[in-house]
N, C-alpha and C positions, 0 to 999 in steps of 0.2 A: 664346418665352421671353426675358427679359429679360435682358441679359448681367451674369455674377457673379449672379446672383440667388439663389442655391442655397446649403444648407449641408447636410452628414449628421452625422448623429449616431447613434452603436451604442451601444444599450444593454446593461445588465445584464456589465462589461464585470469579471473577476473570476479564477479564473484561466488557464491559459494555455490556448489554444483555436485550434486550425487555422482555423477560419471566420471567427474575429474576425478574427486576424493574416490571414488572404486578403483580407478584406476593408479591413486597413487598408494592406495593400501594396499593390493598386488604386490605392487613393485616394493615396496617396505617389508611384505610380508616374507618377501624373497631375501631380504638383506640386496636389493637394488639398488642402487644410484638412479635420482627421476632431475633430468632438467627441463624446470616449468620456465616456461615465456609467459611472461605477467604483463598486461597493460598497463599501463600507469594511473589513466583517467579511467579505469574501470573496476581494478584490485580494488577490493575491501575489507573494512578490518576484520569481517568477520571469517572472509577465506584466509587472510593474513595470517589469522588465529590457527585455521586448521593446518594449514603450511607450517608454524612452528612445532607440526605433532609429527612431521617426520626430519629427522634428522638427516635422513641418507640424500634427501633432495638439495639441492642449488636453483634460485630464481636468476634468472636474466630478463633485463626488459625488453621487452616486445612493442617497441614503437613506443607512442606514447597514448593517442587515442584512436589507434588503427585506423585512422580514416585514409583513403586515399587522394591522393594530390596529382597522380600520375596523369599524364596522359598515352604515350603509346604505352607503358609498362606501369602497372600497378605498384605506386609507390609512397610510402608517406611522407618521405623530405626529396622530392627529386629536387637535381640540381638549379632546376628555377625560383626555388624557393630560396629569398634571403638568409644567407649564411647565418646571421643573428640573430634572425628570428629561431631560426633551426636549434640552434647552439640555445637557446634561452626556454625552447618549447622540452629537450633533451634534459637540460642540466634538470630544471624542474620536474619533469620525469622521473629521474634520477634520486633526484631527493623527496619524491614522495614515495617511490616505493624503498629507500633506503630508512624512510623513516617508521612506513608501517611495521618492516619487516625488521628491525631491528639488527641488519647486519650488512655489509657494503653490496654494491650490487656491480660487479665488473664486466659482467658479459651483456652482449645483445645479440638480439632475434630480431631480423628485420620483414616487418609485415610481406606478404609474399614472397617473402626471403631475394628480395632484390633489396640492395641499398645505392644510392648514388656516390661520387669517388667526392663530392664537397662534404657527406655527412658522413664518409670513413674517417676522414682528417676533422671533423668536427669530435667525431667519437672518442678520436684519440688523443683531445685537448680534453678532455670531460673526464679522462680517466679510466676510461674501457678498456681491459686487453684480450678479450675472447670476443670473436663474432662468430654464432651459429645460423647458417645460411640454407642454401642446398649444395648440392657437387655440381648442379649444370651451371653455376653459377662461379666462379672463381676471381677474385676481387686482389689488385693489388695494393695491398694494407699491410702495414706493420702487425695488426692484430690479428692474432694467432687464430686460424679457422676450425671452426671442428663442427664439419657441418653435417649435415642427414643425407642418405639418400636412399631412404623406402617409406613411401608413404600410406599408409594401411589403407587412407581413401582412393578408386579408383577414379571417384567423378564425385564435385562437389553439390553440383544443382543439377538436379537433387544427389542428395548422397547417396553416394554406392559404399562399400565396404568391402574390402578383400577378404578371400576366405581363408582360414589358418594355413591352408596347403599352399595357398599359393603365395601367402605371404612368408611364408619360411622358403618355397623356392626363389622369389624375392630376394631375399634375405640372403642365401648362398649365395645367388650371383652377384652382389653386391659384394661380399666378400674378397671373394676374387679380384676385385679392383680396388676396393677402399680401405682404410686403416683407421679409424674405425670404423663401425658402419654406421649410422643413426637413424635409430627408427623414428617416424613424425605421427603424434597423434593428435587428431581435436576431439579429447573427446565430450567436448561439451556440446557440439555437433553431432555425435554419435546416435544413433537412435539406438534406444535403453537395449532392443531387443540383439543387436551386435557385441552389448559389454560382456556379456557371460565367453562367446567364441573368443573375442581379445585376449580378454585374461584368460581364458587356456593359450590362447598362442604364447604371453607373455613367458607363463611357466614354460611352454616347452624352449624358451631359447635362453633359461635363466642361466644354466650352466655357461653361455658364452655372453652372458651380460657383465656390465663392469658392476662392483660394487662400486662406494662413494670412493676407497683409498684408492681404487686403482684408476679412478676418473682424475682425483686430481693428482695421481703418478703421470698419467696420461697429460694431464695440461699442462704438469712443469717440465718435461721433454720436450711437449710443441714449443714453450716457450724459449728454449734454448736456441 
């Protein structure tokens, strides 16, 4: 693996949850960079609170109330849905998790990590310039992508969880094609008895993890 190459990201991040918080004291304890996907209508002040206890993290918003709207693809503003309503459901999004969280909020996570091409160009009147997606996923947007592609879940319903081997071989092969590579966690999802194998995986790829300087070295180059 390629040094610094690495980023995580937890989603669906909302209110206060033993699993998240284990999992983002890990990644703190390492001197990691963590990018949580926050829902809007479900962040609270009390997780808000503990999110101010690590500094190496970055919030982006994750939808707004992850509900789905989609029909063939799981989606929470497909392109059916009125431009304005979109644009007014976002911006308020935006400003309630900018206000819990005491600092701007520039990037988005799009629920299923699909977004439609009316709420790219909504996002980028809103003021967004990072969108974290997947890699099967490639979206024609001005907004600079820095998306995941290993998901530690193997199957949602019900949950499976990858095993540390096979998520570091994972992880190499991603490598190989991606710059950087982003790992995808829920782990509020997680059942308790997979957190302790995580966080050992976590430490073994911490050497090729970014810390916070070199994530955001990393987003002012995409940005150019």
């Amino acid at each position: 693996m390629d040094s610094l190459n690495l980023f995580h990201r937890l989603d669906d991040v909302a209110g206060v949850n033993r699993n998240q918080i284990a999992v983002m004291e890990t990644l703190h304890e390492l001197g990691l960079h963590a990018l949580l996907a926050a829902i809007p209508d479900s962040l609270t002040a009390a997780m808000s609170a503990e999110i101010a206890r690590f500094p190496d993290c970055e919030v982006f918003q994750h939808g707004v109330g992850h509900i789905n709207r989609g029909a063939d693809l799981r989606d929470e503003f497909p392109a059916t849905l009125d431009r304005r309503v979109q644009r007014r459901l976002l911006r308020d999004g935006k400003h309630r998790l900018e206000q819990l969280l005491g600092r701007p909020v520039v990037g988005y996570v799009p629920p299923w990590n699909y977004v439609s091409p009316t709420t790219l160009h909504v996002l980028g009147e809103l003021g967004f310039h990072y969108l974290s997606a997947h890699v099967r996923h490639r979206f024609e947007t001005p907004l600079v992508q820095i998306n995941v592609s290993v998901n530690v879940f193997s199957q949602y319903h019900p949950v499976k969880v990858l095993g540390r081997d096979e998520l570091k071989l994972r992880v190499e092969q991603a490598c190989r094609h991606y710059c950087p590579v982003g790992i995808l966690y829920h782990p509020a999802a997680t059942p308790k008895r997979h957190l302790p194998p995580l966080c050992r995986f976590i430490r073994d790829v911490a050497q090729s993890s970014m810390t916070k300087s070199k994530w955001d070295e990393h987003c002012r180059r995409a940005a150019k």
